[in-house]
N, CA, C and O of each residue as an XYZ file, in Angstrom:
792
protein
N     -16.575     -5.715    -11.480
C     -17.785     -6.415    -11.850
C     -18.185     -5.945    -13.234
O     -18.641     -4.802    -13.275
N     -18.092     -6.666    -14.466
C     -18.649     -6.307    -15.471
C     -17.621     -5.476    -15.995
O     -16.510     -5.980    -15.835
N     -17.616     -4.455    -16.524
C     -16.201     -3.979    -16.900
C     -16.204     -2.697    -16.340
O     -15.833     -1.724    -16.996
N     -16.710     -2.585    -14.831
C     -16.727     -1.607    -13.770
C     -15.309     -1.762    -13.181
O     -14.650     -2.773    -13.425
N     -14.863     -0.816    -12.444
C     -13.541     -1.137    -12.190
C     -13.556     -0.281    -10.613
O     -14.672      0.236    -10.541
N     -13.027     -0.061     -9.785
C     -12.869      0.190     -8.447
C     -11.214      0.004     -7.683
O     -10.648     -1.084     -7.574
N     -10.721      1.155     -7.277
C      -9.198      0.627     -6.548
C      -9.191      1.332     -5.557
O      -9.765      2.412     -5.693
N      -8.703      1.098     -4.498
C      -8.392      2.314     -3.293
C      -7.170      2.317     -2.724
O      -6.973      2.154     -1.520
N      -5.957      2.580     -3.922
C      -4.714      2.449     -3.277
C      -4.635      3.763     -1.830
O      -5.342      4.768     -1.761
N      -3.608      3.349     -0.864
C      -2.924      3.734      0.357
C      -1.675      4.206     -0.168
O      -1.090      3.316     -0.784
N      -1.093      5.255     -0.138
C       0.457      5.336      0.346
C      -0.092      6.459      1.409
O      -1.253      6.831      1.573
N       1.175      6.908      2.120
C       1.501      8.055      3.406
C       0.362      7.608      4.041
O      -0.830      7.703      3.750
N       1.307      6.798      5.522
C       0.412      6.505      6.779
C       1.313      7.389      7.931
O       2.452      7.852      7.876
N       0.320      7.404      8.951
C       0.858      7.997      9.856
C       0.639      6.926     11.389
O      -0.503      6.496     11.550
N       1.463      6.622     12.206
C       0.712      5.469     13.335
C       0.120      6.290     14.383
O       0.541      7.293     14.958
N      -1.140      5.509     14.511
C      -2.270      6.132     15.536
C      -1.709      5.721     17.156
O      -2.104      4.742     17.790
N      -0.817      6.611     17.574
C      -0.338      6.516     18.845
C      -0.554      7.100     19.981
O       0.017      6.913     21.055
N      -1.834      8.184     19.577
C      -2.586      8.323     20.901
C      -3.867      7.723     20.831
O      -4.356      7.133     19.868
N      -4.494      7.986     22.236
C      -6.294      7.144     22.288
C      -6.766      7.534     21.335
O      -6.767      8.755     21.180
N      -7.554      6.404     19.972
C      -8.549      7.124     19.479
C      -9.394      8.326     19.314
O      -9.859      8.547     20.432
N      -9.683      8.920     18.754
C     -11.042     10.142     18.826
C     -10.020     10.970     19.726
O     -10.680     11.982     19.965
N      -8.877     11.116     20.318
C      -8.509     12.205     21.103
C      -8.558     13.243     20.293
O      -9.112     13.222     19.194
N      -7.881     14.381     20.873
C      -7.300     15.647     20.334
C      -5.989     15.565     19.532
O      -5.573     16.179     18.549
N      -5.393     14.403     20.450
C      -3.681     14.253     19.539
C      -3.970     13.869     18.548
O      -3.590     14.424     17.517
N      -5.005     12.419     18.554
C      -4.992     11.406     17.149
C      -5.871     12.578     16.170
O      -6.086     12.043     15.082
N      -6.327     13.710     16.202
C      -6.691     14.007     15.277
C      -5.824     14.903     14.643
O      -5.760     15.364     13.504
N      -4.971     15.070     15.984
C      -3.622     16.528     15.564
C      -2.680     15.535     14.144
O      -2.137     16.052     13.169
N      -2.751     13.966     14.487
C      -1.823     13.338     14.148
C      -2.232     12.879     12.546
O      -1.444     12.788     11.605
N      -3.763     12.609     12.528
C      -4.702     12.708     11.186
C      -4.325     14.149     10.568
O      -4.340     14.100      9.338
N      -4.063     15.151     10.972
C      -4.280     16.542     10.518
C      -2.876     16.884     10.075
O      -2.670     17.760      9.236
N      -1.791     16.098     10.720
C      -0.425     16.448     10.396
C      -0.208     15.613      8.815
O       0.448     16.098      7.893
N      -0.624     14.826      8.785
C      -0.702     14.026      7.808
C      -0.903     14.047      6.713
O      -0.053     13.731      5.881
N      -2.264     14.485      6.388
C      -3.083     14.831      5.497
C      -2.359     16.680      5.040
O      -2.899     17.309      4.130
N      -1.678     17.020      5.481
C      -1.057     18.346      5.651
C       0.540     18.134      4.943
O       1.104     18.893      4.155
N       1.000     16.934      5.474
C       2.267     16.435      5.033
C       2.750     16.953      3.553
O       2.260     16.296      2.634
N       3.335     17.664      3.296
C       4.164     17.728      1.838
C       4.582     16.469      1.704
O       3.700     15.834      1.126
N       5.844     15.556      2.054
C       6.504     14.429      2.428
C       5.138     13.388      1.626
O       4.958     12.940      0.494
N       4.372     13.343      2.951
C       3.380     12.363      2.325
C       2.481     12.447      1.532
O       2.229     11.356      1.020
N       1.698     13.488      1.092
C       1.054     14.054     -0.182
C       1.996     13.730     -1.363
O       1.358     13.352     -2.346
N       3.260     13.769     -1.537
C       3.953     13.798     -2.027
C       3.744     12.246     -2.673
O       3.303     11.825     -3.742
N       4.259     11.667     -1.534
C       4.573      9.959     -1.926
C       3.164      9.380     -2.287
O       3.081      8.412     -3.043
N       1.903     10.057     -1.670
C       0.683      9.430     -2.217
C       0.423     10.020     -3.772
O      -0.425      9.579     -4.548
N       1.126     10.852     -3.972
C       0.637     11.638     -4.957
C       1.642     10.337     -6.525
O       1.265     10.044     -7.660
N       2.324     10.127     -6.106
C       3.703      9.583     -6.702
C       2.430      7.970     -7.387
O       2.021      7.688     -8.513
N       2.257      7.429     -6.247
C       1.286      5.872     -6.167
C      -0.187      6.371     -7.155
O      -0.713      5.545     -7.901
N      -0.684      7.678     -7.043
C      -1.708      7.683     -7.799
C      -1.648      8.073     -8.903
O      -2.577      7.687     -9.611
N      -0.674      8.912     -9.528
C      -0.444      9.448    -10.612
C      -0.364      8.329    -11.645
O      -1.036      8.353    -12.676
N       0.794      6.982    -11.215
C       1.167      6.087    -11.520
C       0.334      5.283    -12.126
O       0.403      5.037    -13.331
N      -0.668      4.726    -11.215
C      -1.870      4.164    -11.438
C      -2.867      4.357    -12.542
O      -3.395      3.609    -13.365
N      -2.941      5.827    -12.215
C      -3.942      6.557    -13.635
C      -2.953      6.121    -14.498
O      -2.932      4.933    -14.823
N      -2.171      6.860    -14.898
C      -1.270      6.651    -16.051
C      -1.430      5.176    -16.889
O      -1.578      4.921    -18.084
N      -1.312      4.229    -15.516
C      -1.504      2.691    -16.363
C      -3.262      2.119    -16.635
O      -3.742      1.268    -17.383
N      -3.861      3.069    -15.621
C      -4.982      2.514    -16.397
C      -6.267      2.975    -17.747
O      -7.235      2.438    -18.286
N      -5.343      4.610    -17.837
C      -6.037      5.213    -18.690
C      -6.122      4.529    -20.003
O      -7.260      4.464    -20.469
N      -4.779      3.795    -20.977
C      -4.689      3.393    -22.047
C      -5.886      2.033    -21.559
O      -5.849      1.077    -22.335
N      -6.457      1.958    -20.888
C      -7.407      0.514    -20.905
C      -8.505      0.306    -20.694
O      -9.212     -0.701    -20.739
N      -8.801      2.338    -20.204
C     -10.343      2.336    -19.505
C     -10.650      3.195    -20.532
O      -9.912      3.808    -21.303
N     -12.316      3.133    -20.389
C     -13.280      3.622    -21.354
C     -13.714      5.352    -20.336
O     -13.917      6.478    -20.790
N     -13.713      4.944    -19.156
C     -13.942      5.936    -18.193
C     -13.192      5.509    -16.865
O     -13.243      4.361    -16.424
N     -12.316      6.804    -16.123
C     -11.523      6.791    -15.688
C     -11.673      7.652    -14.457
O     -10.859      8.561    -14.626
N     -12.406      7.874    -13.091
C     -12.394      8.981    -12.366
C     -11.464      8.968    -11.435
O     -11.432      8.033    -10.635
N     -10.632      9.904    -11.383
C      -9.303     10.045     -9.894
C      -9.655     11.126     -9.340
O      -9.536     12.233     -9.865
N     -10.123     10.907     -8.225
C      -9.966     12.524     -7.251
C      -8.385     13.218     -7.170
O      -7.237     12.775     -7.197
N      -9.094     14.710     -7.044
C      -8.039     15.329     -6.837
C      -6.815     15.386     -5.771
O      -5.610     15.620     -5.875
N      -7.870     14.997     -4.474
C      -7.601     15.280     -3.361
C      -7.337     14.149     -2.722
O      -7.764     13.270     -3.471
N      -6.800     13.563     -1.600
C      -7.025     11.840     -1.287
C      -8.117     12.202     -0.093
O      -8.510     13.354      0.092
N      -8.454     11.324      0.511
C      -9.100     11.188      1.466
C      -8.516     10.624      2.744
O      -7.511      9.981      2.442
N      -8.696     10.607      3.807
C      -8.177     10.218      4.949
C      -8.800      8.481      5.433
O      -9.799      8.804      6.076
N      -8.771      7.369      5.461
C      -8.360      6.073      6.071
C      -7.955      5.996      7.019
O      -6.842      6.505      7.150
N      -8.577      5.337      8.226
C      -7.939      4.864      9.733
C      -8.495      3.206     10.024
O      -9.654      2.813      9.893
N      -7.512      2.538     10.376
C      -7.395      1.147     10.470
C      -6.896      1.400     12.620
O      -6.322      2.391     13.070
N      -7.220      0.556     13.194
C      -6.621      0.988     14.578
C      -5.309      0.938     14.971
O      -4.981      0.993     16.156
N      -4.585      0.842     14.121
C      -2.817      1.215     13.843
C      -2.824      2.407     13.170
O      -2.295      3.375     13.718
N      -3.173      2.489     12.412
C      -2.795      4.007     11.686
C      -3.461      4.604     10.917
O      -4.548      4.057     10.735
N      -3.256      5.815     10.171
C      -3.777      6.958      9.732
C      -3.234      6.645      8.087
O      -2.045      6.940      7.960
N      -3.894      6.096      6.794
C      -3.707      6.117      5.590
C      -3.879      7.562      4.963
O      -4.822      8.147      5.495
N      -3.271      8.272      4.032
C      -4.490      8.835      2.900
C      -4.597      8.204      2.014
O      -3.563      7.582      1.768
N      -5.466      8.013      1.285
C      -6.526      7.155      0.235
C      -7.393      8.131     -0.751
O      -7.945      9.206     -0.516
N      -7.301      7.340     -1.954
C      -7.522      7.677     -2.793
C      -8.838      6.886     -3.922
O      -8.430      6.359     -4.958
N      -9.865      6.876     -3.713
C     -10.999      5.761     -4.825
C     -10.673      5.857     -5.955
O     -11.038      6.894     -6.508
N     -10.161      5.222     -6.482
C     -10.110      5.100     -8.212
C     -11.299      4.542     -8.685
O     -11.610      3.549     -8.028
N     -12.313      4.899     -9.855
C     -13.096      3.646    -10.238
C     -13.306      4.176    -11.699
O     -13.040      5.362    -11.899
N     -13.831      3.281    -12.906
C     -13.966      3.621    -14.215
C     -14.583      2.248    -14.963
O     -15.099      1.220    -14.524
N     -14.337      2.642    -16.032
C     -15.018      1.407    -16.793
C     -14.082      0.996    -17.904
O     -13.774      1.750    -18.827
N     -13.496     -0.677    -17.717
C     -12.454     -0.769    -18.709
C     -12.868     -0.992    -20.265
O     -14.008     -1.396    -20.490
N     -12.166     -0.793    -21.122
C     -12.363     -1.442    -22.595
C     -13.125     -2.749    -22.884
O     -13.041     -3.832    -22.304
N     -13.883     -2.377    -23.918
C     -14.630     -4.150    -23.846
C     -13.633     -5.186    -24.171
O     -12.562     -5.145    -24.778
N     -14.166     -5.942    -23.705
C     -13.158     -7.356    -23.853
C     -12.118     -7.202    -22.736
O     -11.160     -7.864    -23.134
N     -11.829     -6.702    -21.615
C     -11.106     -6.705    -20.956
C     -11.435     -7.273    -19.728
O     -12.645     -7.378    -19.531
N     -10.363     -7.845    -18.455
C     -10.876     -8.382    -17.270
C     -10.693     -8.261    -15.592
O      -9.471     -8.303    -15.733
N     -10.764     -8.211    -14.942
C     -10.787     -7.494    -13.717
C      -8.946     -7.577    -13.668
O      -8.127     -6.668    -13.531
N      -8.710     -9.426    -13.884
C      -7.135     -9.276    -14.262
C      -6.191     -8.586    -14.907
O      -5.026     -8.530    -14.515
N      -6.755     -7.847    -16.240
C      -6.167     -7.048    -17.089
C      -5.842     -5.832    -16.113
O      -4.646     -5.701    -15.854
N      -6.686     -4.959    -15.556
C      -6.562     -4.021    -14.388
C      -6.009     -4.072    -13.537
O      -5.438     -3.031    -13.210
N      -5.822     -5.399    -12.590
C      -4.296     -6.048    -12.035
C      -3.588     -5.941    -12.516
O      -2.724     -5.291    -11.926
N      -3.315     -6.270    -13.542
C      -1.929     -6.592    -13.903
C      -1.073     -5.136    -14.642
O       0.055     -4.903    -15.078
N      -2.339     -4.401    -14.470
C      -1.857     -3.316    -15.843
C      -1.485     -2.104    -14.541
O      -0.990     -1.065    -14.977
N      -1.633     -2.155    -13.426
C      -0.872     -1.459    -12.318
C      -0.278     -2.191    -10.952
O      -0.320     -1.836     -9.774
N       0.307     -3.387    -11.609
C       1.025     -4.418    -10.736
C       2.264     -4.087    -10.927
O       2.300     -3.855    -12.136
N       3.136     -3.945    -10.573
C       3.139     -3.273     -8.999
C       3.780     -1.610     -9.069
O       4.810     -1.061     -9.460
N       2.573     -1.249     -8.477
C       2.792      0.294     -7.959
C       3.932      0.625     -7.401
O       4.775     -0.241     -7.168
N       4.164      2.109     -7.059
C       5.525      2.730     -6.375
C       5.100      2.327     -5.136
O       6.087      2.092     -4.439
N       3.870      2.106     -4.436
C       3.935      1.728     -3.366
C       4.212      0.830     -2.675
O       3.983      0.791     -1.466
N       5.071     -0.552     -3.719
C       5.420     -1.418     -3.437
C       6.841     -1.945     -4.232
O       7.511     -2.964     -4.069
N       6.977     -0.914     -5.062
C       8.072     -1.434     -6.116
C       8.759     -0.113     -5.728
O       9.921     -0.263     -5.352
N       8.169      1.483     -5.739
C       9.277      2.611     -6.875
C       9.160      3.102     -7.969
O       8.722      2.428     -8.901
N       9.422      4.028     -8.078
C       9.581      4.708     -9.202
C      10.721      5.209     -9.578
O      11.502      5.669     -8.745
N      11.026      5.193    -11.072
C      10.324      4.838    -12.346
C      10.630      3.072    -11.995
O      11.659      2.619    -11.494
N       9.698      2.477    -12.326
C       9.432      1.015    -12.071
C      10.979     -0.016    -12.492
O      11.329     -1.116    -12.065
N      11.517      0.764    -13.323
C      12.748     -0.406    -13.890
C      13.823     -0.184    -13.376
O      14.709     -1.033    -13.278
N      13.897      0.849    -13.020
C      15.003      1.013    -11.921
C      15.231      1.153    -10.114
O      16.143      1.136     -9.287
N      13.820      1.288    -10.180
C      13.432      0.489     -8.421
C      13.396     -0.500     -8.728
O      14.390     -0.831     -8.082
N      12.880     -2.063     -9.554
C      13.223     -3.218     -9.059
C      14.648     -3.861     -9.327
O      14.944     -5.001     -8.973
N      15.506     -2.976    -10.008
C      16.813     -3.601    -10.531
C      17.126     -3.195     -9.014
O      17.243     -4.198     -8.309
N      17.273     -2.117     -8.400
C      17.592     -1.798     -7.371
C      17.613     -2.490     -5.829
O      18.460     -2.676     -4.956
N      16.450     -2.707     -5.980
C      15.321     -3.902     -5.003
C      16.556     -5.176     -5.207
O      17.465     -5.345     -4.395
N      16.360     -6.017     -6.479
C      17.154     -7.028     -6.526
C      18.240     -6.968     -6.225
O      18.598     -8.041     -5.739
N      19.645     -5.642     -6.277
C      20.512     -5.455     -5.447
C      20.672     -4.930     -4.126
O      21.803     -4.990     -3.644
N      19.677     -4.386     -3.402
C      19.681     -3.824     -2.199
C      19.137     -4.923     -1.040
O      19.620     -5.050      0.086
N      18.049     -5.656     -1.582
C      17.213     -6.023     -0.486
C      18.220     -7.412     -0.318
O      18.774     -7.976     -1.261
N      18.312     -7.822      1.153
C      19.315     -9.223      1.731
C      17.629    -10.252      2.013
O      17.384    -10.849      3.061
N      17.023    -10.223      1.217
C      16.029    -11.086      1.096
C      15.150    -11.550      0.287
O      15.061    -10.965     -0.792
N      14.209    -12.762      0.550
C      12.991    -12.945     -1.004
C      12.175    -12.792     -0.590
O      11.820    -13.531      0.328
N      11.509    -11.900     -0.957
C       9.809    -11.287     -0.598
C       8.783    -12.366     -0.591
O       7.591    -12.196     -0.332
N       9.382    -13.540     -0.912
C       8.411    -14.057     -1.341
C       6.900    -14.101     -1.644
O       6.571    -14.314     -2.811
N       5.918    -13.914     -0.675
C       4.312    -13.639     -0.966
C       4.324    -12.119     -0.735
O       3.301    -11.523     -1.073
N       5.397    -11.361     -0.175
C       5.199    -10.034      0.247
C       5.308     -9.543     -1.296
O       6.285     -9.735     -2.020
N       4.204     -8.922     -1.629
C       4.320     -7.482     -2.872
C       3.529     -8.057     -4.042
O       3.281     -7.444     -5.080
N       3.081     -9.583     -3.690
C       2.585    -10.098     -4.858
C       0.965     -9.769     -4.870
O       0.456     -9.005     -4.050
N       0.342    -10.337     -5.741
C      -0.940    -10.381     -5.696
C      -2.523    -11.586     -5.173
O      -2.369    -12.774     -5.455
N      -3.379    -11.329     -4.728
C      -3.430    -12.659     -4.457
C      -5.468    -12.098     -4.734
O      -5.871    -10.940     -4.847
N      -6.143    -13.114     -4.759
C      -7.318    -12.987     -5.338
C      -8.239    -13.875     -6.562
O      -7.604    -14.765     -7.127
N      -9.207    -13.739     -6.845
C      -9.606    -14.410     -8.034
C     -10.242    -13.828     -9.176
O     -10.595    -12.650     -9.222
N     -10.339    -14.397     -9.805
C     -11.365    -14.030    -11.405
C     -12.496    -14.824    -11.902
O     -11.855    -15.728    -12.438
N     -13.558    -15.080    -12.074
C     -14.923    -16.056    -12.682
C     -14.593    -16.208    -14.235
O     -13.699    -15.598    -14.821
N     -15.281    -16.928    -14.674
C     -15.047    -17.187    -15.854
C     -15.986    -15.959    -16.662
O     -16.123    -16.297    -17.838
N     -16.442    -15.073    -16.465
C     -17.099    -14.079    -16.725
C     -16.169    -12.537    -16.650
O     -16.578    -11.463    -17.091
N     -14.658    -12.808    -15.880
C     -13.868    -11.597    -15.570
C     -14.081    -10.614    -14.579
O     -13.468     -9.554    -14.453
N     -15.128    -11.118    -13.790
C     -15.655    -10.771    -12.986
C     -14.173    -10.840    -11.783
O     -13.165    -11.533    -11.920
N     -14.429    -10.081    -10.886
C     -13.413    -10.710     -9.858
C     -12.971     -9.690     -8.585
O     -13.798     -8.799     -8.390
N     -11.644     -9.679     -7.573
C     -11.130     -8.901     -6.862
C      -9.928     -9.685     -6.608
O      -9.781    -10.900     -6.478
N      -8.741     -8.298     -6.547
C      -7.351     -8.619     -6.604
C      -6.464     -7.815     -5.209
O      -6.395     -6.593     -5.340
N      -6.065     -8.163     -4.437
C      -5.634     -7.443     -3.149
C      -4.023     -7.402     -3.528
O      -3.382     -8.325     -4.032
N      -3.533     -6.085     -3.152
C      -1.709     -6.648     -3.180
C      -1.467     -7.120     -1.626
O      -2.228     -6.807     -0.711
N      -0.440     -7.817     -1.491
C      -0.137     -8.545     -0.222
C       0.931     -7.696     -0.001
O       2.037     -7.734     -0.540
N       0.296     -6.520      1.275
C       1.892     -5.716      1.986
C       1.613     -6.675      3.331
O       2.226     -7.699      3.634
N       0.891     -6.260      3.799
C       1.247     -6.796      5.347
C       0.982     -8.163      5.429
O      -0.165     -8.491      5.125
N       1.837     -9.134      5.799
C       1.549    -10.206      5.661
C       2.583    -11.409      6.767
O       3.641    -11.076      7.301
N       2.109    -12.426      6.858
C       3.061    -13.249      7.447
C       3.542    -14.967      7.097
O       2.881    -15.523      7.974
N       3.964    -15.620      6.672
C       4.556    -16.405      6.516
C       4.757    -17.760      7.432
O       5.910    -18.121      7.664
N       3.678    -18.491      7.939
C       3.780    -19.330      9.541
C       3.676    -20.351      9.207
O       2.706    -20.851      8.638
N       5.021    -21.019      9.614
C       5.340    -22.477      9.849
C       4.926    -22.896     11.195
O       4.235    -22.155     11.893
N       5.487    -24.545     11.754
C       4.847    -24.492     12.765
C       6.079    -24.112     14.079
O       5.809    -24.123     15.280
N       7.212    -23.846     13.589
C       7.847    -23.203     14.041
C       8.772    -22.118     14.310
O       9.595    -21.865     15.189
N       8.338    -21.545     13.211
C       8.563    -20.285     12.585
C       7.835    -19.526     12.068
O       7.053    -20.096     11.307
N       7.645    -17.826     12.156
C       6.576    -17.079     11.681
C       7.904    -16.044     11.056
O       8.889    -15.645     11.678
N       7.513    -15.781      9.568
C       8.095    -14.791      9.048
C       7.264    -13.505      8.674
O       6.474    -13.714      7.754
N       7.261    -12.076      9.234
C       6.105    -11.027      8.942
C       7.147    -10.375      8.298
O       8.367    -10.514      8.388
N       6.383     -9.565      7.567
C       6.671     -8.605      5.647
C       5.889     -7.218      6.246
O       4.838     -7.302      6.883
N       6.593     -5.874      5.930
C       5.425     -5.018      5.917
C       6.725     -4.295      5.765
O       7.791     -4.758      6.171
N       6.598     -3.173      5.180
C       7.099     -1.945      4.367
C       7.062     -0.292      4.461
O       6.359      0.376      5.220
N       7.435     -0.107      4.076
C       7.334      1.944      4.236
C       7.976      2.639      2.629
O       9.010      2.431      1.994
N       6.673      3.608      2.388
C       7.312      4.056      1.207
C       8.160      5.130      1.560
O       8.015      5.892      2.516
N       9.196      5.128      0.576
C      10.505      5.688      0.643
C      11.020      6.753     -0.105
O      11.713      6.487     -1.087
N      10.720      8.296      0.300
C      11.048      9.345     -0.684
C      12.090     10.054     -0.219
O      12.859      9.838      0.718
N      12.017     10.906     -0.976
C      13.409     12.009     -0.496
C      13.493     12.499      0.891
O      14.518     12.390      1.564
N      12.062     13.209      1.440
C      12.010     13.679      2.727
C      11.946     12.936      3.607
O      11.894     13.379      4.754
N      11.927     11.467      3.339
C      11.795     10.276      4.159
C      13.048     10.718      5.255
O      14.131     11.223      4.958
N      12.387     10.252      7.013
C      13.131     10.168      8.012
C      13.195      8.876      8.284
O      12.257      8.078      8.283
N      14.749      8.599      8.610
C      14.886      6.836      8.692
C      13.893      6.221      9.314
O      12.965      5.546      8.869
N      14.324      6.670     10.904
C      13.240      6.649     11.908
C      12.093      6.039     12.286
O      11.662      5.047     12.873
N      11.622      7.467     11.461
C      10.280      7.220     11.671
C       9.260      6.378     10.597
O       8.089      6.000     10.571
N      10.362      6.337      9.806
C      10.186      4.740      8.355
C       9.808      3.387      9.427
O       8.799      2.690      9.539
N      10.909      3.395     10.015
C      11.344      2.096     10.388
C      10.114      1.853     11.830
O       9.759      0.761     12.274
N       9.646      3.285     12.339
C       8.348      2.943     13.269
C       7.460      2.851     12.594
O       6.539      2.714     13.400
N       7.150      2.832     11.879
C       5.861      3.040     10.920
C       6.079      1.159     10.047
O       5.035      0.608      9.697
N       6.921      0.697      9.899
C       7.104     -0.557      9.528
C       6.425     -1.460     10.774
O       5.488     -2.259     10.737
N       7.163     -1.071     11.751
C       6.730     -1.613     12.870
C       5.337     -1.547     13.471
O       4.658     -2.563     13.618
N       4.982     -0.503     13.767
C       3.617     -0.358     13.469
C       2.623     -1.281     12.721
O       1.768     -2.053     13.154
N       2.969     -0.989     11.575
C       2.578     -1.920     10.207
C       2.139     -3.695     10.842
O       1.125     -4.390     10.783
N       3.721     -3.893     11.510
C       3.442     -5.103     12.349
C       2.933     -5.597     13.570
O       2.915     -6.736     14.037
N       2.429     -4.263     14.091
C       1.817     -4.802     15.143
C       1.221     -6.292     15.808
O       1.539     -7.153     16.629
N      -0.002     -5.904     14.728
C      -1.221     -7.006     14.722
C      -0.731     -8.287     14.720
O      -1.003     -9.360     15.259
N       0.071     -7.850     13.952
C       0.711     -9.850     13.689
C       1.785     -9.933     14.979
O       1.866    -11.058     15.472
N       2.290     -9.303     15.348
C       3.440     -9.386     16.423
C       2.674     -9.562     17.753
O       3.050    -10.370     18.602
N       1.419     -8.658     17.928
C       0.622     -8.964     19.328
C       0.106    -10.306     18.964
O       0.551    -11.148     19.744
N      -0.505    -10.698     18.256
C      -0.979    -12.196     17.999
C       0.097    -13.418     18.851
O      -0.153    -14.378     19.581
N       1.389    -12.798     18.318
C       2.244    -13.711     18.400
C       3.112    -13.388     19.753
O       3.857    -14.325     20.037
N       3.164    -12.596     20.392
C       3.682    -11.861     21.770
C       4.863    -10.924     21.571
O       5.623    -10.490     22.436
N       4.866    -10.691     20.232
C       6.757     -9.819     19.946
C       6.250     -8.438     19.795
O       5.067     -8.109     19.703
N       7.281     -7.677     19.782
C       7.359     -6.817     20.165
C       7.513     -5.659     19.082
O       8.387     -4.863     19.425
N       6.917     -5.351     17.891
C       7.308     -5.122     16.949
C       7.981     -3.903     16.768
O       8.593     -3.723     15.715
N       7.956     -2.925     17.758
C       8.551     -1.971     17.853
C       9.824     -1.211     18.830
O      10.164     -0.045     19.029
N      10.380     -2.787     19.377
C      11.418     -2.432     20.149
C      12.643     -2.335     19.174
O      12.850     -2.266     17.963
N      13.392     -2.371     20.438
C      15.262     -2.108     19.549
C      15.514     -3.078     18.962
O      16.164     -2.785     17.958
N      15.256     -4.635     19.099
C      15.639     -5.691     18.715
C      14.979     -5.634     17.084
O      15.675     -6.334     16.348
N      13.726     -4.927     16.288
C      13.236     -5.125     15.350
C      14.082     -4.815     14.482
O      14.575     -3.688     14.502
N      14.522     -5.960     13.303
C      15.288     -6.114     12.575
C      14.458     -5.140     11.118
O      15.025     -5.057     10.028
């Protein structure tokens, strides 16, 4: 709003797989937030971010620390970015000037998407893009599209992801994707976390 600026990127989730408010789900919040692995990979998504938005902001605040996020699938850490960009600049300029993060692309950026374009057996199509608006004032809000789905009237295609570092366990990548899909898979009656999940 105005040349105020606000972000709250996510990397390192953990899936909330016991009851709420228990003792586990907080053991499981606490393992998390504790994570080298995932401190790591959140640390990777925010560094990134600053980096691209410092050359554009006038004022720039990043916590040190992330903060903890719970959605009723899982356990985020999170991070508030907010500052004030250069005059003449627009909520889009700030999109675009950390489009797209390691949390959706990689790092260093030119050689995760050359990579992407040879690895992945698919087109992301709306998955990783951006979606949102701007006023004629620059005013605006910009969401990236991870979790998402794709529904024809006879076909539903769901997108959702896991960031990918060194200490990464296949595994528990590939439950945590699933996870990811829940919501859209219970909607739809599948199963997002059996053996069959591709």
């Amino acid at each position: 709003e105005g040349r105020a600026f606000k972000t709250h990127p996510l990397a390192g989730s953990a899936p909330r797989i016991a009851k709420p408010g228990s003792a586990e789900d907080e053991a499981i919040r606490d393992r998390l937030f504790a994570s080298p692995k995932d401190r790591g990979e959140h640390a990777y998504v925010i560094n990134d971010i600053a980096e691209r938005l410092a050359p554009i902001a006038e004022e720039l605040n990043v916590p040190q620390v992330p903060s903890l996020l719970k959605t009723p699938q899982l356990w985020h850490l999170a991070t508030p970015i907010d500052g004030v960009l250069k005059e003449g600049l627009t909520c889009l300029d700030g999109a675009r000037a950390i489009h797209p993060t390691p949390a959706i692309c990689g790092a260093p950026t030119e050689k995760a998407l050359q990579l992407i374009r040879e690895l992945e057996s698919f087109e992301r199509r709306y998955f990783g893009g951006l979606v949102g608006y701007m006023d004629a004032e620059g005013n605006g809000e910009w969401a990236l599209v991870l979790r998402c789905a794709q529904v024809s009237p006879d076909e539903a295609v769901l997108y959702a992801g896991a960031g990918i570092v060194a200490e990464s366990d296949p595994e528990l990548e590939h439950t945590e994707t699933g996870t990811k899909l829940g919501s859209f898979g219970r909607a739809l009656g599948v199963d997002t976390l059996g053996e069959d999940t591709p």
